[in-house]
Biopython code that builds the backbone (N, CA, C, O; Angstrom):
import numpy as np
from Bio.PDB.StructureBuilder import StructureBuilder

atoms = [
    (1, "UNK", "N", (0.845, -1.187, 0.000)),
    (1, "UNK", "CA", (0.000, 0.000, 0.000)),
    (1, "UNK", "C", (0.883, 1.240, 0.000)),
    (1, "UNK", "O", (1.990, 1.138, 0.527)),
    (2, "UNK", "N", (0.618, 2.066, -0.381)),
    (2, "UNK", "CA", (1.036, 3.484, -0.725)),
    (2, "UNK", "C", (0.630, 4.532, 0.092)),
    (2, "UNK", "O", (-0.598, 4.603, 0.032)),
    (3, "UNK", "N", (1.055, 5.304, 0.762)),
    (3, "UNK", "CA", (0.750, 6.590, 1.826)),
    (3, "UNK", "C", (1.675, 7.530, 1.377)),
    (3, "UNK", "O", (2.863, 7.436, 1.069)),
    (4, "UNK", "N", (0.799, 8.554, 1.409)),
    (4, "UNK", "CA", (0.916, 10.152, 1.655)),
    (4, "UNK", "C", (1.982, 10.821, 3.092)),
    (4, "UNK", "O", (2.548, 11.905, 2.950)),
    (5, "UNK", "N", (2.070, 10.316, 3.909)),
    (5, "UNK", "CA", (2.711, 10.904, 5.346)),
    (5, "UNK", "C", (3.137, 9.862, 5.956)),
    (5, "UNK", "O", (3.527, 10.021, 7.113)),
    (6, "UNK", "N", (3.177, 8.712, 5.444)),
    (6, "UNK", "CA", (4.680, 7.704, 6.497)),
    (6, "UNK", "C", (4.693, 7.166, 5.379)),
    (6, "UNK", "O", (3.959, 7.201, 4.392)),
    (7, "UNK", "N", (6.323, 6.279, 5.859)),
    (7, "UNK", "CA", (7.045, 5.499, 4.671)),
    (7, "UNK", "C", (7.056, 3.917, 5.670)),
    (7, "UNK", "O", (7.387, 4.018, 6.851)),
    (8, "UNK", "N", (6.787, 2.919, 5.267)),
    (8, "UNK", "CA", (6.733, 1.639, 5.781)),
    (8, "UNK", "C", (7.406, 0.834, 5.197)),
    (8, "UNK", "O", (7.184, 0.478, 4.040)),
    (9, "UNK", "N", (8.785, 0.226, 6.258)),
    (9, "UNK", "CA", (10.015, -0.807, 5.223)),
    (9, "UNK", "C", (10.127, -1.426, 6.352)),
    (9, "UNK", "O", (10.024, -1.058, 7.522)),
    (10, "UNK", "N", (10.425, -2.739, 5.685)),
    (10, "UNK", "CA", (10.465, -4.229, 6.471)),
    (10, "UNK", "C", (12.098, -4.281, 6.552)),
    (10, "UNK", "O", (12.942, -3.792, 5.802)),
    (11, "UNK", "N", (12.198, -4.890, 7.487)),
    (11, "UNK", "CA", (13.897, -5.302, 7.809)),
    (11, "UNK", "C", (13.577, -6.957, 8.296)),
    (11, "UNK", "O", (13.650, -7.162, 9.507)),
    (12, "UNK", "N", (13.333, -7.781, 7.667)),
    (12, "UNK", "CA", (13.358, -9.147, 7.670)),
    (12, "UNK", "C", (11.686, -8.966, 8.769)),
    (12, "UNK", "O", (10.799, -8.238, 8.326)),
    (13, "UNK", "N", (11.462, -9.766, 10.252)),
    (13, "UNK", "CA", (10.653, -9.918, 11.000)),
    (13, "UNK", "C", (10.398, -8.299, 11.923)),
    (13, "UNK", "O", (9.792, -8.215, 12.992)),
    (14, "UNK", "N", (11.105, -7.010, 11.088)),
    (14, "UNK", "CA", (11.094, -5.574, 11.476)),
    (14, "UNK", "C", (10.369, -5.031, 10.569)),
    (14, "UNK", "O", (10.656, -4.928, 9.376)),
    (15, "UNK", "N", (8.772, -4.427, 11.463)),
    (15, "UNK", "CA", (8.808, -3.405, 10.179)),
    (15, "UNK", "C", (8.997, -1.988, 10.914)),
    (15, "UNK", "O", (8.733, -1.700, 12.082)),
    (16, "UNK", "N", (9.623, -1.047, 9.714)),
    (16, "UNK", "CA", (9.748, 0.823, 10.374)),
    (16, "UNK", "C", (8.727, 1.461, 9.921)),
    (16, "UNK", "O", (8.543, 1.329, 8.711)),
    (17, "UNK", "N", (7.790, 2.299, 10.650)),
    (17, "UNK", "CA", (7.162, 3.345, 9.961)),
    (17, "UNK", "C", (7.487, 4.203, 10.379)),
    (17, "UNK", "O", (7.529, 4.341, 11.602)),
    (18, "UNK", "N", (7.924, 5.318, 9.370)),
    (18, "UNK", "CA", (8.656, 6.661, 9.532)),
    (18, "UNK", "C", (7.382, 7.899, 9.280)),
    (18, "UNK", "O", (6.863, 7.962, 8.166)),
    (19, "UNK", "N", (7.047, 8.618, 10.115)),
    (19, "UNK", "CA", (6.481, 9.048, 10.197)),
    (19, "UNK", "C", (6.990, 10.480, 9.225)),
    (19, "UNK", "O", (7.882, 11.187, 9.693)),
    (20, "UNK", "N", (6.212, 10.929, 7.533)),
    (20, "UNK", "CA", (7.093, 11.602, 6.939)),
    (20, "UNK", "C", (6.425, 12.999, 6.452)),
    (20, "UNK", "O", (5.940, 13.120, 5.327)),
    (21, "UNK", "N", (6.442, 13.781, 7.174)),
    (21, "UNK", "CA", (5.727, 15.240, 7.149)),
    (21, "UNK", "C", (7.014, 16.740, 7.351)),
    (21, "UNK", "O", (6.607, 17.850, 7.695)),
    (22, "UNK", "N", (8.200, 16.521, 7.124)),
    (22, "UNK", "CA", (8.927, 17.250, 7.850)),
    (22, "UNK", "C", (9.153, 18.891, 7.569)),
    (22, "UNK", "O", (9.902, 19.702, 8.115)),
    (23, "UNK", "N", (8.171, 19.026, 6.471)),
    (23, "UNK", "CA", (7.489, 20.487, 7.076)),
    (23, "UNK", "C", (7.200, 21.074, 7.982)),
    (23, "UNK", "O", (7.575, 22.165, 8.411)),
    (24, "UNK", "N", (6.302, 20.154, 8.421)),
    (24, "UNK", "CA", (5.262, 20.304, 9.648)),
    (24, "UNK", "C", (5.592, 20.149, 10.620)),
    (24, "UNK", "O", (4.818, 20.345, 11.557)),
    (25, "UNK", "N", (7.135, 19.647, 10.864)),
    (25, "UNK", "CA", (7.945, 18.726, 11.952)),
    (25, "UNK", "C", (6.792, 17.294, 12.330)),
    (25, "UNK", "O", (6.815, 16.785, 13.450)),
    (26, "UNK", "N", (6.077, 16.911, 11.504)),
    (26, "UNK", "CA", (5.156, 15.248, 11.678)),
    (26, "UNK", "C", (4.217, 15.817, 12.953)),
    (26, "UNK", "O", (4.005, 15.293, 14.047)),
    (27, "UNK", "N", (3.697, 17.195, 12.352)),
    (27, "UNK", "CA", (2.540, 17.246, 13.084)),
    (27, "UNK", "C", (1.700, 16.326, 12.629)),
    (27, "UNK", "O", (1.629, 15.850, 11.496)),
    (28, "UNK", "N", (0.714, 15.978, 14.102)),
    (28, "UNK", "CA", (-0.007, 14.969, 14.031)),
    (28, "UNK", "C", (-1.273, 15.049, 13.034)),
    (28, "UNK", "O", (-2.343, 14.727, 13.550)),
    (29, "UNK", "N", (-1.298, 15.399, 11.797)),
    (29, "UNK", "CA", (-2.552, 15.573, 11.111)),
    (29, "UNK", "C", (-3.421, 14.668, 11.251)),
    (29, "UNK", "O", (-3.055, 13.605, 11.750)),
    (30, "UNK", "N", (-5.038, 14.872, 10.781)),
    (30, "UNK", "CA", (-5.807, 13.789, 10.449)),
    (30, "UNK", "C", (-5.621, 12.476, 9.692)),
    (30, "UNK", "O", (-5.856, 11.339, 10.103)),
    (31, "UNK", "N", (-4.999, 12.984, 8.124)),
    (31, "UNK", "CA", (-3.838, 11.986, 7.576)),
    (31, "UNK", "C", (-3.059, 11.060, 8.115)),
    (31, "UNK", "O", (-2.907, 9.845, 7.986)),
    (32, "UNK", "N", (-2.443, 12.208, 8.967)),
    (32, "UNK", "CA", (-1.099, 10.960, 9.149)),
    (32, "UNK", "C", (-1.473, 9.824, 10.157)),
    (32, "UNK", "O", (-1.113, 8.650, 10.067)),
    (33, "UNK", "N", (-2.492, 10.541, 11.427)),
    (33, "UNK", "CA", (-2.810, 9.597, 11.924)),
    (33, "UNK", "C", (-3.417, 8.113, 11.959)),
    (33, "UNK", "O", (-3.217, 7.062, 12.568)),
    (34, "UNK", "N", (-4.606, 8.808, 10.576)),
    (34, "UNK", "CA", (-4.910, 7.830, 10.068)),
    (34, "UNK", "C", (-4.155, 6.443, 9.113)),
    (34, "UNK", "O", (-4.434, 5.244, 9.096)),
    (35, "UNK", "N", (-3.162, 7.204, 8.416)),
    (35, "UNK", "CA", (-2.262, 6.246, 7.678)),
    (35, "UNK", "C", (-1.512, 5.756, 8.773)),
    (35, "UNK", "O", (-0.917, 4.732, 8.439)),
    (36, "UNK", "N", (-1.276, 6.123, 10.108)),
    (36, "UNK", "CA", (-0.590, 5.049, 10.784)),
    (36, "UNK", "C", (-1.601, 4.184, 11.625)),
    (36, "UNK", "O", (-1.208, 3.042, 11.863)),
    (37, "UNK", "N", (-2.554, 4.454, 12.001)),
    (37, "UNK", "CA", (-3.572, 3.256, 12.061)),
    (37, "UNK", "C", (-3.823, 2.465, 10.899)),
    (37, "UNK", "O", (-3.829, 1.248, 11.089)),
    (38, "UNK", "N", (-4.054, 2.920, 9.614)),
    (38, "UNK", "CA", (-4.239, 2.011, 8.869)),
    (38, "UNK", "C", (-2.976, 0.681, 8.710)),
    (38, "UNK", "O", (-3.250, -0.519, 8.684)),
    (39, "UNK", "N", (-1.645, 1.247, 8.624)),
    (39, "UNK", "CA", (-0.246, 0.473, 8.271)),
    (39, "UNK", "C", (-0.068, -0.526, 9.974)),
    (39, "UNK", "O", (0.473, -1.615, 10.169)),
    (40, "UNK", "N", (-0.718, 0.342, 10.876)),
    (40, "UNK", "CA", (-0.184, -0.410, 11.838)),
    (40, "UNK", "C", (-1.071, -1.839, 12.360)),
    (40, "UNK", "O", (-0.672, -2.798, 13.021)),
    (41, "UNK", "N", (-2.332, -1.569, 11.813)),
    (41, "UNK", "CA", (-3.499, -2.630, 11.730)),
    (41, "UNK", "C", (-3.163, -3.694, 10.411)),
    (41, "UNK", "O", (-3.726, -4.788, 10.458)),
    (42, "UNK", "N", (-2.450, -3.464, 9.483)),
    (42, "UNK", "CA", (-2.344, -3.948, 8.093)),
    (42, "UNK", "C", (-0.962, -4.588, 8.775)),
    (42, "UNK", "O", (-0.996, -5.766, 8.420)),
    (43, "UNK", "N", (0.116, -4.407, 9.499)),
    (43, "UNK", "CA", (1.224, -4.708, 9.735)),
    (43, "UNK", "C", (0.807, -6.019, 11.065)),
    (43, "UNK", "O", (1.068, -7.222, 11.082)),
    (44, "UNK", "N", (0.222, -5.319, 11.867)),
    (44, "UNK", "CA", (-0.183, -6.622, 12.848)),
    (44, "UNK", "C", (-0.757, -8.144, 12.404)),
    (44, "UNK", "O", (-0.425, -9.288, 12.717)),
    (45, "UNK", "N", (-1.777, -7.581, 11.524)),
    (45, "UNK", "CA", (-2.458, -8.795, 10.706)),
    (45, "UNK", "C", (-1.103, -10.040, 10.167)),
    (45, "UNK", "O", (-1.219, -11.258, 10.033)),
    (46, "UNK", "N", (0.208, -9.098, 9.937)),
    (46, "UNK", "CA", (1.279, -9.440, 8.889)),
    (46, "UNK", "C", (1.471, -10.865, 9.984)),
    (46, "UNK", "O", (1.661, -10.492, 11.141)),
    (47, "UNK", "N", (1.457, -12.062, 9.854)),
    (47, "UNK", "CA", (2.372, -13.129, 10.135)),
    (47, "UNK", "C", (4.239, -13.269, 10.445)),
    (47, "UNK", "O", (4.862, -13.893, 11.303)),
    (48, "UNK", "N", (4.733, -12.291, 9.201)),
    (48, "UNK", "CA", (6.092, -12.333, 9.361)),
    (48, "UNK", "C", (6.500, -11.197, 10.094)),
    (48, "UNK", "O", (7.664, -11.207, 10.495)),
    (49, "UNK", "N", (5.730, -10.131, 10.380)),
    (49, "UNK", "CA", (6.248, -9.378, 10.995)),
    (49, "UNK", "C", (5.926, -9.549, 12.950)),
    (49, "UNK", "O", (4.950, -9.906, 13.609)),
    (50, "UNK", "N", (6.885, -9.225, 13.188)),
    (50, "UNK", "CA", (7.077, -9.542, 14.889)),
    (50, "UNK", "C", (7.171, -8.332, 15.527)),
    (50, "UNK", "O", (6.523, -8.237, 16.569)),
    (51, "UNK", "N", (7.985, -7.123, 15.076)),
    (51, "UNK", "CA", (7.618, -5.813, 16.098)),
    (51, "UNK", "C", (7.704, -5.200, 15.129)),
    (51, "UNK", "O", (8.121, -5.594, 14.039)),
    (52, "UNK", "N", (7.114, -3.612, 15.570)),
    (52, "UNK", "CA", (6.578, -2.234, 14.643)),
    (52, "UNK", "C", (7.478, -1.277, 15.335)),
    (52, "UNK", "O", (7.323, -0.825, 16.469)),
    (53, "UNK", "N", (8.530, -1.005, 14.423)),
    (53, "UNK", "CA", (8.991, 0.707, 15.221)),
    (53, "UNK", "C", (8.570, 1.901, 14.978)),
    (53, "UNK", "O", (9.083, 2.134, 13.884)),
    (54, "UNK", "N", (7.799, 3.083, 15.361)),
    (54, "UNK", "CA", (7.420, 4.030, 14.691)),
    (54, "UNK", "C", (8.400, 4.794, 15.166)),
    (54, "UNK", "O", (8.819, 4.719, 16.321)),
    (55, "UNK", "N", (8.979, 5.873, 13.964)),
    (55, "UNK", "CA", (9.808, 6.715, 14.009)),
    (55, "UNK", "C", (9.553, 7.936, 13.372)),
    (55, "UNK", "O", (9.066, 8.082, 12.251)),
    (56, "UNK", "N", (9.821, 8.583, 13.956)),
    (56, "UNK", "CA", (10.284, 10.198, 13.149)),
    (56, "UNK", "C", (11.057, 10.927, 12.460)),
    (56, "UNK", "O", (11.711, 10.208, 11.704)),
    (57, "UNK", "N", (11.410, 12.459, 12.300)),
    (57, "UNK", "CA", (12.289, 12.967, 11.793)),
    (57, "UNK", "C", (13.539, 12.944, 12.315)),
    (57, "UNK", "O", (13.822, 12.216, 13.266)),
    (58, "UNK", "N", (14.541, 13.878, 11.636)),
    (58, "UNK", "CA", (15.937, 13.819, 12.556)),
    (58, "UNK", "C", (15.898, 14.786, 13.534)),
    (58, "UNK", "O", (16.784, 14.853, 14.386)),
    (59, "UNK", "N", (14.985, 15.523, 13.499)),
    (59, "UNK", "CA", (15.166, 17.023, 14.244)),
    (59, "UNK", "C", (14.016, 16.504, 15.792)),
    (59, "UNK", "O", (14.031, 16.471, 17.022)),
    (60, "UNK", "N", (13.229, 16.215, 14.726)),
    (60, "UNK", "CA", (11.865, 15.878, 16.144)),
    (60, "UNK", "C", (10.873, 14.359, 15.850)),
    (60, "UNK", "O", (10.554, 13.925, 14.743)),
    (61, "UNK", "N", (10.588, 13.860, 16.977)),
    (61, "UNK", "CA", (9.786, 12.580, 16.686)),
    (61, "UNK", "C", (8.474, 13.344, 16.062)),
    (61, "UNK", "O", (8.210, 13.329, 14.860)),
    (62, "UNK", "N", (7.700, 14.009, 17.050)),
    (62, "UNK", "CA", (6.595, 15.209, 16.115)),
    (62, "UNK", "C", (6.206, 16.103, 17.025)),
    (62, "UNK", "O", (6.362, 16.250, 18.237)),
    (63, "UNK", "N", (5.596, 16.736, 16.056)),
    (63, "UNK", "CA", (5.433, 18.206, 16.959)),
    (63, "UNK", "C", (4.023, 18.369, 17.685)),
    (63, "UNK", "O", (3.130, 19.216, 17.710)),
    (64, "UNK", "N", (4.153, 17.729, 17.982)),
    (64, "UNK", "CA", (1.881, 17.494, 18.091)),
    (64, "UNK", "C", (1.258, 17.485, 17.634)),
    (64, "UNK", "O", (1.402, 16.819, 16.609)),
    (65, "UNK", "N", (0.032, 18.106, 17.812)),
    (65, "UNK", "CA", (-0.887, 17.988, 17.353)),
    (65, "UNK", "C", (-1.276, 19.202, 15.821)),
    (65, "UNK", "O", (-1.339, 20.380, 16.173)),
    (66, "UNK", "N", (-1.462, 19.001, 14.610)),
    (66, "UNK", "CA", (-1.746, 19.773, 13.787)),
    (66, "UNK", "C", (-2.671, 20.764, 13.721)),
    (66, "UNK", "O", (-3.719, 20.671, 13.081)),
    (67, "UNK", "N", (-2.158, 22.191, 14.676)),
    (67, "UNK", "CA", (-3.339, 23.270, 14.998)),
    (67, "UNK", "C", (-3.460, 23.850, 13.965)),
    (67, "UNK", "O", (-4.619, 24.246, 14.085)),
    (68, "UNK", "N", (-3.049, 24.286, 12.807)),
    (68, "UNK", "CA", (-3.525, 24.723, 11.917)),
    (68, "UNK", "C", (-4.982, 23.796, 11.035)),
    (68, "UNK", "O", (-5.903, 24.514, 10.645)),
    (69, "UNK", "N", (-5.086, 22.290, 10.786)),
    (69, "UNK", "CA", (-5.780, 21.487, 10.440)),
    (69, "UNK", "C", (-7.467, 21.651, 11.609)),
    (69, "UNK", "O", (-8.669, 21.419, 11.479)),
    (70, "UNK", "N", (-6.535, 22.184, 12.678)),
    (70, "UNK", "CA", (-8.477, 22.301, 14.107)),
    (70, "UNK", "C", (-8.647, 23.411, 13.796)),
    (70, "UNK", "O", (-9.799, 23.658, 14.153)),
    (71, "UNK", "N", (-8.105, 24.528, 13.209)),
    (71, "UNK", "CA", (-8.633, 26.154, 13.287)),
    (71, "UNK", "C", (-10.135, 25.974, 12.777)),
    (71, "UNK", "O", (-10.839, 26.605, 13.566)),
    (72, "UNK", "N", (-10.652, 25.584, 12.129)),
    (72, "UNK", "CA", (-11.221, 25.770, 11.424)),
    (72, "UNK", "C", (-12.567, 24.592, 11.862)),
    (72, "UNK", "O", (-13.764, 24.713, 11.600)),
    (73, "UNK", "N", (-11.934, 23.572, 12.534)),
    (73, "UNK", "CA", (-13.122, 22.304, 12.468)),
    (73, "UNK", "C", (-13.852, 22.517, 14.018)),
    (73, "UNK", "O", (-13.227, 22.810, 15.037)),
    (74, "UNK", "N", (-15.098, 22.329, 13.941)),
    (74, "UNK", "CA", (-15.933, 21.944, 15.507)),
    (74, "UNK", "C", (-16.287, 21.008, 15.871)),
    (74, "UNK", "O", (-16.068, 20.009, 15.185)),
    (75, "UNK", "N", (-16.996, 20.891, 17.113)),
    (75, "UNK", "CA", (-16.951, 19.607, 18.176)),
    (75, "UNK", "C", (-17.369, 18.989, 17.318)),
    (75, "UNK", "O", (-16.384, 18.257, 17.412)),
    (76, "UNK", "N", (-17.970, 18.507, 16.443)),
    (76, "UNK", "CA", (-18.582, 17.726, 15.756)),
    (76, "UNK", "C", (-18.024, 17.114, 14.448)),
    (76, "UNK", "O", (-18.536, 16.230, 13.761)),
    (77, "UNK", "N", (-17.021, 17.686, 14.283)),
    (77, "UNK", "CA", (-15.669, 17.223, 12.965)),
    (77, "UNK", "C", (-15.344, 15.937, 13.701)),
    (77, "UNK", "O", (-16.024, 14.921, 13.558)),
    (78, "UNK", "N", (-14.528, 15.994, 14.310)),
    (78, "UNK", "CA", (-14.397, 14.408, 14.484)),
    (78, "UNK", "C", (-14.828, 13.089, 14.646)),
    (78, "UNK", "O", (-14.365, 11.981, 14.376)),
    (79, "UNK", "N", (-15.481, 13.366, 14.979)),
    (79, "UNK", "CA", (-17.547, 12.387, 14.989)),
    (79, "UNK", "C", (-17.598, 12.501, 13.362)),
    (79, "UNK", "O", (-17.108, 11.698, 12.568)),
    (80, "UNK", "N", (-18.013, 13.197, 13.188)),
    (80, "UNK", "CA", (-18.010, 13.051, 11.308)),
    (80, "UNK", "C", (-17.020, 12.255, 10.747)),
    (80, "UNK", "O", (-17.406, 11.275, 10.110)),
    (81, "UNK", "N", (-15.368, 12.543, 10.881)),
    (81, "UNK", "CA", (-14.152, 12.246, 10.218)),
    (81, "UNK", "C", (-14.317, 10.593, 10.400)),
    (81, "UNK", "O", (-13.832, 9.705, 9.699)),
    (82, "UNK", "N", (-15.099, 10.492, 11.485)),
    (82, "UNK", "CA", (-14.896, 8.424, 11.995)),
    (82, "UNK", "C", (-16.063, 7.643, 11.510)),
    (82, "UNK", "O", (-16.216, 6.423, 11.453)),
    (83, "UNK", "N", (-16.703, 8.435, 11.237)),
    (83, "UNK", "CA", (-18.127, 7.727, 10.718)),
    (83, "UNK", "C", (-17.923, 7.538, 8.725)),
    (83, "UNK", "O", (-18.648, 6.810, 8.046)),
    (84, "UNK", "N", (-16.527, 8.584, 8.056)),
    (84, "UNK", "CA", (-16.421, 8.312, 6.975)),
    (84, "UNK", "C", (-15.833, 6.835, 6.730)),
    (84, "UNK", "O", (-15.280, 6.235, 7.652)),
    (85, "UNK", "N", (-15.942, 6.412, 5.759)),
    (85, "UNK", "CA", (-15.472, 5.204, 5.212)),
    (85, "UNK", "C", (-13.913, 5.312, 5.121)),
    (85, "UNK", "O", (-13.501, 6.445, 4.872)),
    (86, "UNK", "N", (-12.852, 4.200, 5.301)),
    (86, "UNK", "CA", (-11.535, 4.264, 4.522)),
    (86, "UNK", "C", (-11.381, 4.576, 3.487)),
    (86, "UNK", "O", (-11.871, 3.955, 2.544)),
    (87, "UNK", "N", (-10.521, 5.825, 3.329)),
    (87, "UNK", "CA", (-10.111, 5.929, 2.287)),
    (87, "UNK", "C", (-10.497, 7.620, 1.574)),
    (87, "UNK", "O", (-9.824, 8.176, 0.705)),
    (88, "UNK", "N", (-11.648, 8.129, 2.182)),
    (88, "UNK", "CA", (-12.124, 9.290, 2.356)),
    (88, "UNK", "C", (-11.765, 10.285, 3.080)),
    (88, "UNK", "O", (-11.132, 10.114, 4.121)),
    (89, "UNK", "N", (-12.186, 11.713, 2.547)),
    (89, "UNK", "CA", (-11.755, 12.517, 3.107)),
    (89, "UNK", "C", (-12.674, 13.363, 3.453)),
    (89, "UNK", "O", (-13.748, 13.147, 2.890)),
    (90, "UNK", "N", (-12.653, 14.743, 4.570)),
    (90, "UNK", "CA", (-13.985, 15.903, 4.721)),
    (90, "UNK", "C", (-13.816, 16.363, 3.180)),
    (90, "UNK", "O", (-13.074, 15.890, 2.319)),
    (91, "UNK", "N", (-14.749, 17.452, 3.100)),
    (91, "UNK", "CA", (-14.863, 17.664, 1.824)),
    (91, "UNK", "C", (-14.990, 19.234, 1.877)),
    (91, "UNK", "O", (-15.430, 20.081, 1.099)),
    (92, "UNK", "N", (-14.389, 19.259, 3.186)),
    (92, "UNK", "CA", (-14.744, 21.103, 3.745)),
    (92, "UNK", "C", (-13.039, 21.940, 2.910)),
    (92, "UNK", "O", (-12.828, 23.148, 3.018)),
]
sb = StructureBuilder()
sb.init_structure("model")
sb.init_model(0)
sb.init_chain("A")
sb.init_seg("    ")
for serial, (resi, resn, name, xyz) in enumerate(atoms, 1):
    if name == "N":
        sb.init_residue(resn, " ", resi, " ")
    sb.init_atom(name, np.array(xyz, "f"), 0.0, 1.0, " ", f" {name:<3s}", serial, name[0])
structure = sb.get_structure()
């Protein structure tokens, strides 16, 4: 599978997900979070794989939470964002 904001490589019974936003210093966007639930649910399922390292940039693991991405959303965005299907996005 293919993602937008982490990179996922196997090292034999290792897999890395690099968490890859370094604009943002790997603020925690909606995205990214989601692509690492998705890789990390898709990686567990994996048989050959035995542990998951999640990693970051060189400067910072991440910077929190993505406040520019909440300016704008209310109590009720995230309730929405979980009720969409995989693979979707808001449309705001």
């Amino acid at each position: 599978m293919s993602y937008e904001h982490i990179v996922v490589e196997r090292d034999g019974p290792v897999a890395i997900v690099t968490m890859n936003r370094p604009q943002q210093m790997n603020a925690l966007s909606y995205g990214l979070v989601k692509e690492l639930a998705l890789a990390m649910e898709s990686l567990d399922q994996d048989p050959e794989i035995r542990a998951i390292v999640v990693t970051g940039g060189e400067k910072v693991f991440a910077a929190g939470a993505d406040i520019k991405e909440m300016v704008d959303a209310g109590p009720t965005d995230e309730v929405l964002r979980a009720a969409l299907p995989t693979g979707t996005e808001s449309t705001r």
